[in-house]
C-alpha positions as CSV (number, residue, x, y, z in Angstrom):
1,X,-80.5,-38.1,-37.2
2,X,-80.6,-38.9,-33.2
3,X,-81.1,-36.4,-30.8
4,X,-77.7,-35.6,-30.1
5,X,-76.9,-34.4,-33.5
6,X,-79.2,-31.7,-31.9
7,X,-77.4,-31.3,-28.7
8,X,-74.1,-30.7,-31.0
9,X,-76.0,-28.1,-33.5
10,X,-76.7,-25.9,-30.8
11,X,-73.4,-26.0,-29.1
12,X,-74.3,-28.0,-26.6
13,X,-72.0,-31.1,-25.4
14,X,-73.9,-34.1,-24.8
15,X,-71.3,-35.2,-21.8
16,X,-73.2,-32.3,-19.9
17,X,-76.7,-33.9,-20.7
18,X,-78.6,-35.8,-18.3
19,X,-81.5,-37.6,-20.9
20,X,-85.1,-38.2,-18.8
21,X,-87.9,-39.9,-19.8
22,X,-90.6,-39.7,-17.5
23,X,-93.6,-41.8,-16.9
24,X,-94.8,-41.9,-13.5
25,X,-95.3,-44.8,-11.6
26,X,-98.9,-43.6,-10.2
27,X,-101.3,-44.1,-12.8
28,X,-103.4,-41.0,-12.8
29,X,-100.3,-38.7,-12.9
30,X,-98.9,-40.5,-15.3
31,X,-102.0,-40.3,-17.3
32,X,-101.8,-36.5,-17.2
33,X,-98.5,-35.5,-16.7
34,X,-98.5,-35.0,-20.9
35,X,-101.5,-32.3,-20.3
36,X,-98.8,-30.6,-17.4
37,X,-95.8,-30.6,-20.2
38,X,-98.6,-29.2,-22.5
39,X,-99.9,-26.3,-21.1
40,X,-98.9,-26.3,-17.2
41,X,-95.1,-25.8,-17.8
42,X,-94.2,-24.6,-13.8
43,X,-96.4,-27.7,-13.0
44,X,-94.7,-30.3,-15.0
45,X,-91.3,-29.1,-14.5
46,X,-91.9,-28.7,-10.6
47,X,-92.6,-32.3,-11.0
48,X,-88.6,-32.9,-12.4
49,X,-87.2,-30.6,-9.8
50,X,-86.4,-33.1,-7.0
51,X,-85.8,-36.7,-7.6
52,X,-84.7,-40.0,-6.0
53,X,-80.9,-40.3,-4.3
54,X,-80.0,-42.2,-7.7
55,X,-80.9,-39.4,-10.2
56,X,-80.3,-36.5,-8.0
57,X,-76.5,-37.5,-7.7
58,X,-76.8,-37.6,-11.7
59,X,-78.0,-34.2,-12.0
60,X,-75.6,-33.0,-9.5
61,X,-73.5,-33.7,-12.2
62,X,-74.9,-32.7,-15.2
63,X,-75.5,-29.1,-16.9
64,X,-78.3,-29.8,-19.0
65,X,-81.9,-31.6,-18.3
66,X,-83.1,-33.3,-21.6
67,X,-86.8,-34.2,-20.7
68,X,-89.0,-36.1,-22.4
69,X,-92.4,-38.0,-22.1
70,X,-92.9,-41.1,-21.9
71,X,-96.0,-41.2,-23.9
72,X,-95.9,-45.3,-25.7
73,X,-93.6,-48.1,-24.9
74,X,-89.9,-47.6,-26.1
75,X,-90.3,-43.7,-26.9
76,X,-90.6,-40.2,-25.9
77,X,-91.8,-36.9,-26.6
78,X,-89.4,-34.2,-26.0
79,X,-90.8,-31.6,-23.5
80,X,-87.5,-28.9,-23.3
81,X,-84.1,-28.5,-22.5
82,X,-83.4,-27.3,-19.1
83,X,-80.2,-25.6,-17.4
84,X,-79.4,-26.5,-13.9
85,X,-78.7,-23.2,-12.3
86,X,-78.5,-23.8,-8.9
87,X,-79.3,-26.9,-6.3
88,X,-80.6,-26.5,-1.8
89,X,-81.7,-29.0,0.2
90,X,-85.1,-28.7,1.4
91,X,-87.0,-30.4,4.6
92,X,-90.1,-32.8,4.0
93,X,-91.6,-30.0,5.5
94,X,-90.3,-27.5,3.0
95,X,-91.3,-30.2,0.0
96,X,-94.7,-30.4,0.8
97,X,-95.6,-26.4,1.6
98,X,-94.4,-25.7,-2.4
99,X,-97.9,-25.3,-3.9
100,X,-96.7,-26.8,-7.5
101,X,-96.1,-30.0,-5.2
102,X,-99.6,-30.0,-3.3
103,X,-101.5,-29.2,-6.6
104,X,-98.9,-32.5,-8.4
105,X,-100.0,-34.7,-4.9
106,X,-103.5,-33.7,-5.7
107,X,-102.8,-35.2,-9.3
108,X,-101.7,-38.9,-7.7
109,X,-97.7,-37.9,-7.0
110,X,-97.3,-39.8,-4.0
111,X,-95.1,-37.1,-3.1
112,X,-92.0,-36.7,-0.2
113,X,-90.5,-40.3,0.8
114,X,-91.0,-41.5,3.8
115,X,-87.3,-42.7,4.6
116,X,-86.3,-39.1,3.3
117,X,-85.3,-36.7,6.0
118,X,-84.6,-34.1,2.9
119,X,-84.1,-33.8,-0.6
120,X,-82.3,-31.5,-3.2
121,X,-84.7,-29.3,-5.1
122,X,-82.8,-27.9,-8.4
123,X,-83.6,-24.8,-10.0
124,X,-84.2,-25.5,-13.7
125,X,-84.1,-23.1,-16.2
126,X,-86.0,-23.7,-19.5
127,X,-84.0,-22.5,-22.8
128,X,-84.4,-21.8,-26.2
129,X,-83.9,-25.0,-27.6
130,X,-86.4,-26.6,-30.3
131,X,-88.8,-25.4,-28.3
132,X,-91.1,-25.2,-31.4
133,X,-90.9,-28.9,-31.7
134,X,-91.8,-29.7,-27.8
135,X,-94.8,-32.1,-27.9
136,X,-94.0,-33.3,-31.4
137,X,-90.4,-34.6,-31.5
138,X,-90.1,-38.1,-30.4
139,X,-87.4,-40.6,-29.8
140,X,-86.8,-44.2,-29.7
141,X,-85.7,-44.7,-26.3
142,X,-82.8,-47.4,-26.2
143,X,-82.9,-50.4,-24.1
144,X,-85.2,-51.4,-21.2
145,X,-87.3,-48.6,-20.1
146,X,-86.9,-49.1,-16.4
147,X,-84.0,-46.9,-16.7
148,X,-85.9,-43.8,-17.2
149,X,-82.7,-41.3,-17.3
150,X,-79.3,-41.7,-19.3
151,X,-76.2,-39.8,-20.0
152,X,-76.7,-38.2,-23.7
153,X,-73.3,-39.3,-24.1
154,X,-73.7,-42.6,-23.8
155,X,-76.9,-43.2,-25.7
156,X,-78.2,-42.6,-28.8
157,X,-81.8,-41.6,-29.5
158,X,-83.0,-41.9,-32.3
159,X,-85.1,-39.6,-33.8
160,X,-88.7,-41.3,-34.4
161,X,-90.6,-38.1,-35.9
162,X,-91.6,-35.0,-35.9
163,X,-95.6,-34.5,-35.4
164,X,-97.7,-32.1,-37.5
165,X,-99.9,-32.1,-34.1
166,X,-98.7,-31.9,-30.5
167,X,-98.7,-35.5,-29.2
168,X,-99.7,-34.3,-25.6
169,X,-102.7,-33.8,-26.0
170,X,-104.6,-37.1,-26.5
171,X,-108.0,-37.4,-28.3
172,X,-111.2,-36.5,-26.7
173,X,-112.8,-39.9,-25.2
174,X,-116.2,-40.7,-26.1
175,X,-118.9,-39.3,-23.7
176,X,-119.6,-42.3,-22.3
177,X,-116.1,-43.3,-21.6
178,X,-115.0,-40.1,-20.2
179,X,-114.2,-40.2,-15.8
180,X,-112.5,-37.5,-14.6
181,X,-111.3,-36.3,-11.2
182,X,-111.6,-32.8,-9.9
183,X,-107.4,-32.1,-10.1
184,X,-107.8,-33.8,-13.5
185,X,-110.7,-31.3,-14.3
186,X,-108.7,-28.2,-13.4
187,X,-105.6,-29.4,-15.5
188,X,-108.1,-30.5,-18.8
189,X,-105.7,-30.5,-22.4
190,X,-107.8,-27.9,-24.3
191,X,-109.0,-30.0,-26.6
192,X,-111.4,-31.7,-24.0
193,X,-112.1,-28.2,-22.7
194,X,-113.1,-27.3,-26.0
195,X,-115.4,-30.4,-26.5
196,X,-117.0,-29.9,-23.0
197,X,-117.7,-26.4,-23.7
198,X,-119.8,-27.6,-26.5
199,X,-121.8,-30.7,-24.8
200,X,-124.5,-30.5,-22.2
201,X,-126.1,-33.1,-20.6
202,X,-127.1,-34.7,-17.4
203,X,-124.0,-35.8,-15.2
204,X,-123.2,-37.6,-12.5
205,X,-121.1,-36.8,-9.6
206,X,-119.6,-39.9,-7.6
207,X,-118.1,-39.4,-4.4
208,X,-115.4,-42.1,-3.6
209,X,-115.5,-42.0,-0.1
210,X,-119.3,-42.2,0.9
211,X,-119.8,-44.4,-2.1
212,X,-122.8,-42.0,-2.8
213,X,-123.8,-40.4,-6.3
214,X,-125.5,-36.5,-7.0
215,X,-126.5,-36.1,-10.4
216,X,-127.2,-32.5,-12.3
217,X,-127.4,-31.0,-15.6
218,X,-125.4,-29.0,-17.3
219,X,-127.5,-26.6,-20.1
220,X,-127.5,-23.4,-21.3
221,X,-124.2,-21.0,-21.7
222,X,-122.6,-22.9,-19.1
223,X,-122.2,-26.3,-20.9
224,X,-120.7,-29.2,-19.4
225,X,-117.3,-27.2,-19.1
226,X,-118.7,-23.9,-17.2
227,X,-120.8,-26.7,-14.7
228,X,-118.0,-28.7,-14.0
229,X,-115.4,-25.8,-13.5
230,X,-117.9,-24.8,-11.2
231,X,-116.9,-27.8,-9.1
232,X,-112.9,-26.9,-10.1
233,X,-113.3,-23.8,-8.2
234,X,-115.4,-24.1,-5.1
235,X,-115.3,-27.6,-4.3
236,X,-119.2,-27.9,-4.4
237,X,-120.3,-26.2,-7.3
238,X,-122.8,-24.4,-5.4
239,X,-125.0,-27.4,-4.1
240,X,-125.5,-27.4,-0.3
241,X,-125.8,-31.4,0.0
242,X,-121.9,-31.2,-1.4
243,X,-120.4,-28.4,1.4
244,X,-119.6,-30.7,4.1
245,X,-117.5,-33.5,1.6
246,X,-113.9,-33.3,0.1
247,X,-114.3,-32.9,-3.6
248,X,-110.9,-34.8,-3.6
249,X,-112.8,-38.2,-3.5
250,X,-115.2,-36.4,-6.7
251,X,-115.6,-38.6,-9.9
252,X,-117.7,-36.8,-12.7
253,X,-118.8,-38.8,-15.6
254,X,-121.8,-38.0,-18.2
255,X,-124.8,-40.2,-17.9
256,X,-126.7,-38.3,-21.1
257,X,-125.8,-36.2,-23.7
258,X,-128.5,-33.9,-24.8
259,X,-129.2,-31.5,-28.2
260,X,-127.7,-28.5,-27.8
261,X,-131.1,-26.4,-28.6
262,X,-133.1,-28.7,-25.9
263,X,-135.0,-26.9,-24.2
264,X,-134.0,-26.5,-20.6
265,X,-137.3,-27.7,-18.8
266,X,-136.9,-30.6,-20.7
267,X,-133.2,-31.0,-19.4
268,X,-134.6,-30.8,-16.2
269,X,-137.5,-33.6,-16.4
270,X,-134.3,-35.9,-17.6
271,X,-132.6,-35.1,-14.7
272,X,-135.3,-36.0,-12.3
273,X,-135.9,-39.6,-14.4
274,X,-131.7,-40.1,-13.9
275,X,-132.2,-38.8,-10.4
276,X,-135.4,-41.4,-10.0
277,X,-133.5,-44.4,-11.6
278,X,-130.7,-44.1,-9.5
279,X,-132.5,-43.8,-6.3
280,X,-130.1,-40.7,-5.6
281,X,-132.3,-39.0,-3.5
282,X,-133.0,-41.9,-1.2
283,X,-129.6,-43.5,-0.8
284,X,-127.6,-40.5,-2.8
285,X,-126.8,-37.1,-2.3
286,X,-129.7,-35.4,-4.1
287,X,-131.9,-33.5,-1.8
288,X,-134.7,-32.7,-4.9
């Protein structure tokens, strides 16, 4: 079976099917453009919504969006079908005051061209099609994948499998592997959020900019998650000697897990030897 034997069951005519596979070129949206398909639909489909002169005259065309993942090389997950419902051309200007496209710039989307005066921005309508298999279906994708969108037509796409679990949402890294920046934190696949409600630790935040580390703990009912959403939602987290920096150029990574019934004075003597061994408060941004 290929994914146009589904087209046909559902009465719709592959000729009308525009086929994308999308794996951005910037390498942290790409990395979390699955967790947008996942559980930010209005993000990830904001992302599909305006395109480069080649594929916009394609979906000028078509009636349907196919979109898929690109999630390994030579296949794709299958995100939704989408009806075109209408098409305007907006002003850079216009592009770049939609708050879907800030928070998707914050993410690495490098965003409006520069040699673009405007661009058409499609309204596209998600339908009820296989929607219970979004995540888990996934194609072969024919052919080299530098041509990221085909005419259903003129392809066939193979049907790969069908997952028990939803294949945007990638396995937890190990705690010592995990770097994340503060867009990625407020977009987090709910596995990891799960995971980070449960560990607790000391962490370190690196700012990219003035090259300068702050570490804290994270104990307690607030966990690792409830700390670092802290950061997600004011910028600072509550910690004067962040106020006056752009958590934009924020890096959080955990230095030390800790037992979940440690107790929290001895949380906070770990801290300090992290905060000592670092030399964070004399060339950091630890004021304590």
């Amino acid at each position: 079976m290929n994914f146009n034997d589904l087209l046909c069951k559902a009465n719709v005519t592959p000729s009308d099917v525009l086929v994308f596979r999308h794996r951005p070129k910037e390498p942290q949206l790409r990395r979390v453009l699955p967790w947008l398909a996942g559980a930010k639909p209005e993000l990830y489909n904001a992302f599909q919504r305006s395109q480069g002169p080649a594929a916009e005259a394609a979906m000028l065309k078509a009636k349907y969006i196919a979109s898929f993942v690109g999630t390994d090389t030579g296949k794709a997950v299958f995100v939704g079908l989408y009806k075109k419902e209408s098409w305007r051309s907006i002003t850079r200007e216009e592009f770049l005051a939609i708050p879907e496209n800030q928070a998707l710039i914050e993410l690495g989307m490098e965003g409006f061209d520069d040699d673009w005066e405007s661009t058409i921005w499609f309204e596209l309508v998600p339908m009820d099609f296989y929607h219970e298999w979004a995540g888990r279906l996934q194609i072969d994708w024919p052919g080299g994948e530098r041509s990221w969108w085909r005419w259903a037509e003129r392809n066939t796409f193979k049907i790969n499998c069908i997952s028990s679990d939803s294949l945007f949402e990638p396995g937890m890294p190990a705690w010592d592997e995990l770097c994340l920046s503060i867009a990625e934190l407020r977009n987090l696949p709910q596995r990891w959020r799960d995971t980070l409600t449960q560990w607790r630790g000391i962490y370190m935040i690196f700012d990219a900019s003035e090259k300068k580390g702050y570490v804290g703990s994270a104990y307690g009912a607030e966990n690792l998650l409830g700390r670092w959403l802290s950061y997600a939602a004011t910028g600072h987290g509550g910690n004067k000697e962040l106020k006056d920096l752009s958590p934009a150029n924020f890096l959080f990574t955990i230095l030390q897990r800790v037992s979940p019934d440690m107790d929290a004075n001895d949380v906070i003597r770990l801290e300090g030897t992290w905060k000592q061994r670092l030399h964070t408060r004399e060339f950091g941004l630890n004021r304590n």
